[in-house]
C-alpha positions in Angstrom: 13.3 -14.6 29.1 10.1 -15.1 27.1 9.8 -13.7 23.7 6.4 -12.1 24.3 8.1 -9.2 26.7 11.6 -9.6 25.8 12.1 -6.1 24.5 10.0 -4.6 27.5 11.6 -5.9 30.6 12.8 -3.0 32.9 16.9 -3.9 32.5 20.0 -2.3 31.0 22.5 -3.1 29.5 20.7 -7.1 29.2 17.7 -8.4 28.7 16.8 -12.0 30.1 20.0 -14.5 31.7 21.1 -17.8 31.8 19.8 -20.0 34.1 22.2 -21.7 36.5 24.3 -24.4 35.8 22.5 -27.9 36.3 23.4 -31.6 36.8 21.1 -34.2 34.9 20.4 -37.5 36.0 17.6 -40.2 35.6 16.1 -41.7 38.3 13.4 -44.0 39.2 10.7 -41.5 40.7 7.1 -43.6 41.9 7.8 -46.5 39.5 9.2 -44.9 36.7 12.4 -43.2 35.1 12.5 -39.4 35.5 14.6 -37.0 34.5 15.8 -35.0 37.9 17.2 -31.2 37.9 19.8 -30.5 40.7 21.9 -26.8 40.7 25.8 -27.6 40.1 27.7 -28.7 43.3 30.2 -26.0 42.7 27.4 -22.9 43.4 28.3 -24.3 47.4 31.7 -22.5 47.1 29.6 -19.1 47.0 28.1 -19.7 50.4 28.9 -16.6 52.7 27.1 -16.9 56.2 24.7 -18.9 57.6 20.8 -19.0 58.9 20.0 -22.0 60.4 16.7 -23.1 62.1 15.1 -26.1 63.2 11.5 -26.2 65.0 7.9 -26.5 64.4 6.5 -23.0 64.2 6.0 -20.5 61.1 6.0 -17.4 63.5 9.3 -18.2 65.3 11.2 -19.3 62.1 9.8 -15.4 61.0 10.8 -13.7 64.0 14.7 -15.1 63.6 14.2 -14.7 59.9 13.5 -11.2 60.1 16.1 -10.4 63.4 18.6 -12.0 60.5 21.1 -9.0 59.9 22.7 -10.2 56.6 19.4 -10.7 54.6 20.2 -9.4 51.0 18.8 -9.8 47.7 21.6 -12.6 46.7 20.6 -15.7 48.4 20.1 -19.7 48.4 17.7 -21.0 50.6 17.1 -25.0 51.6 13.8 -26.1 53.3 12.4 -29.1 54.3 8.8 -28.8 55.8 6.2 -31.0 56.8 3.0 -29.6 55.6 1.0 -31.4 58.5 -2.8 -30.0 58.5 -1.7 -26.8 56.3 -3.6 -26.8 53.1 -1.1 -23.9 51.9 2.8 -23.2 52.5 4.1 -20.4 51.2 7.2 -18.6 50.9 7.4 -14.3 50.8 10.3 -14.0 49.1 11.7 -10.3 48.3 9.1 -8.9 50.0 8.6 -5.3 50.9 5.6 -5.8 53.2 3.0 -5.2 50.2 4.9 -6.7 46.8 6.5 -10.3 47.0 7.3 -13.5 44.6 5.5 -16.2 46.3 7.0 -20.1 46.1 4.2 -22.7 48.1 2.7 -25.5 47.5 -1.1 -26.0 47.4 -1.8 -29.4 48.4 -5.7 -29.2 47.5 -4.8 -28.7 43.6 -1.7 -30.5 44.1 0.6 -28.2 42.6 4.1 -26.4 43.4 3.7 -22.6 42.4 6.0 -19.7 42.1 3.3 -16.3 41.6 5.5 -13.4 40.3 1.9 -11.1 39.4 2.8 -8.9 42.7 6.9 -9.1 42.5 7.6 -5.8 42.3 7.8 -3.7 39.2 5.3 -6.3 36.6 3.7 -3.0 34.8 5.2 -3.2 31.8 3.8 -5.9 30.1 0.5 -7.5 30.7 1.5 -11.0 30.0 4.3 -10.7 32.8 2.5 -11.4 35.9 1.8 -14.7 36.0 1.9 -17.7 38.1 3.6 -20.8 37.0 2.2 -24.1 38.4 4.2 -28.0 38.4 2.1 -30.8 39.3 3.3 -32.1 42.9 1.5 -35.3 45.2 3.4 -35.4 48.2 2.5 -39.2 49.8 1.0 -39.2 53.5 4.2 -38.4 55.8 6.5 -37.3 53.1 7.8 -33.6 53.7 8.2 -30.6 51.0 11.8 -30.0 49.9 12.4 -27.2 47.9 16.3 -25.7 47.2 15.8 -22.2 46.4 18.1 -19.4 44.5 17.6 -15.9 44.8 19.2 -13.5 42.6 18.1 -10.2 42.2 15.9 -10.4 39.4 15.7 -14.1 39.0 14.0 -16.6 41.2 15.0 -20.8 40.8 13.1 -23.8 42.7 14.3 -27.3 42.5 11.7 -29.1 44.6 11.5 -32.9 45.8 15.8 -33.4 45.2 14.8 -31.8 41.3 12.0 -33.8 40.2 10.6 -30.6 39.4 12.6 -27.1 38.4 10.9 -23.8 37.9 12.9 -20.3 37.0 11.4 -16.9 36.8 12.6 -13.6 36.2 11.3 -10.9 38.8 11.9 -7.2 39.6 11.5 -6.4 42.7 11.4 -2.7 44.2 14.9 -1.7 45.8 15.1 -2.7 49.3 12.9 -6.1 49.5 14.7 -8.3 51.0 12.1 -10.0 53.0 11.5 -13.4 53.5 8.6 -15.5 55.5 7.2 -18.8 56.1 3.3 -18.9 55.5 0.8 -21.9 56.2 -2.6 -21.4 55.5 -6.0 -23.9 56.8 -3.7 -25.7 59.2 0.1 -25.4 60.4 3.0 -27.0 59.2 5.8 -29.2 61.9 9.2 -30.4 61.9 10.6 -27.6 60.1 14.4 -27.5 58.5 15.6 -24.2 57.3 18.8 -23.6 55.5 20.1 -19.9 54.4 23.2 -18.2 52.9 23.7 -14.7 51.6 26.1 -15.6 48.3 29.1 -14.3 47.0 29.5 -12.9 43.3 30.8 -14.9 40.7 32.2 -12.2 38.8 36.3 -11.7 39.7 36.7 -7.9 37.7 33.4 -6.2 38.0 34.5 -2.7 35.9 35.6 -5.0 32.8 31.6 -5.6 32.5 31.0 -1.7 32.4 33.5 -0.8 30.3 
């Protein structure tokens, strides 16, 4: 949560969460020692069913994407993606068809992105819609990786095997549970696309409520 909308966020009986439980290592990263970010092994055992695709089109990852009957609001995503001539990729994450949390990389300012400012419901404060930028060179040849989490009102990216790691909340309308594949200037190649819809972690549900 942030402290400058923490009372205002549009959730009951909480306001703000925990972020998932990480693994810290160090690394070398381009020459020096960097401190990676990688979501707990043990989240795997939440995995439900699978979407798997591997080509080199945006518009036919969509189409299977979209004929996907088991899309939900609950889900982890794993993507490797070759930007090739794209200037943009961009993922539509919880997307109704007009409102949607945005994850891409911009290779022009060099930066990974997540851009919450048309989520869903952002009205009711106006320092939540925002966009939250990492700075990301990929090297000539080298694809994007991202490992995304999805979980109702909370969106996690672990890019390049956790050199960077970026968590917003979100609050999407009821109902958006789309999710695309957008390149922009160019098209991307040698796509790898990983998705489950996930399992709750809470055993007794009605002890919460009570």
């Amino acid at each position: 949560n942030n402290w400058q909308y923490a009372a205002d966020v549009p959730t009951a009986p909480w306001r703000g969460q925990m972020t998932l439980p990480r693994e810290l290592t160090l690394a070398g990263v381009n020459g020096s020692l960097q401190l990676l970010q990688r979501p707990i092994a043990d989240l795997r055992s939440l995995r439900l069913r699978e979407f798997e695709y591997t080509g080199s089109t945006a518009a036919e990852l969509n189409e299977k994407l979209a004929q996907w009957p088991h899309r939900t609001g609950t889900y982890e995503l794993e993507a490797t993606i070759d930007p090739a001539s794209a200037t943009r990729v961009e993922w539509k994450l919880l997307s109704d068809g007009g409102d949607a949390t945005l994850v891409g990389y911009d290779r022009a300012s060099r930066q990974l992105y997540v851009d919450r400012s048309q989520s869903g419901v952002v009205d009711f404060s106006q320092k939540f819609p925002s966009r939250t930028v990492a700075p990301l060179e990929l090297a000539a040849g080298s694809p994007l990786i991202l490992h995304i989490f999805v979980d109702r009102s909370s969106v996690e990216v672990f890019a390049q095997n956790g050199a960077i790691a970026m968590t917003n909340l979100v609050y999407p309308k009821p109902g958006s549970t789309g999710i695309s594949l957008e390149a922009a200037g160019g098209s991307v190649a040698n796509l790898h696309v990983r998705l489950w819809d996930l399992a709750s972690i809470w055993k007794n549900r009605a002890v919460y409520g009570q």
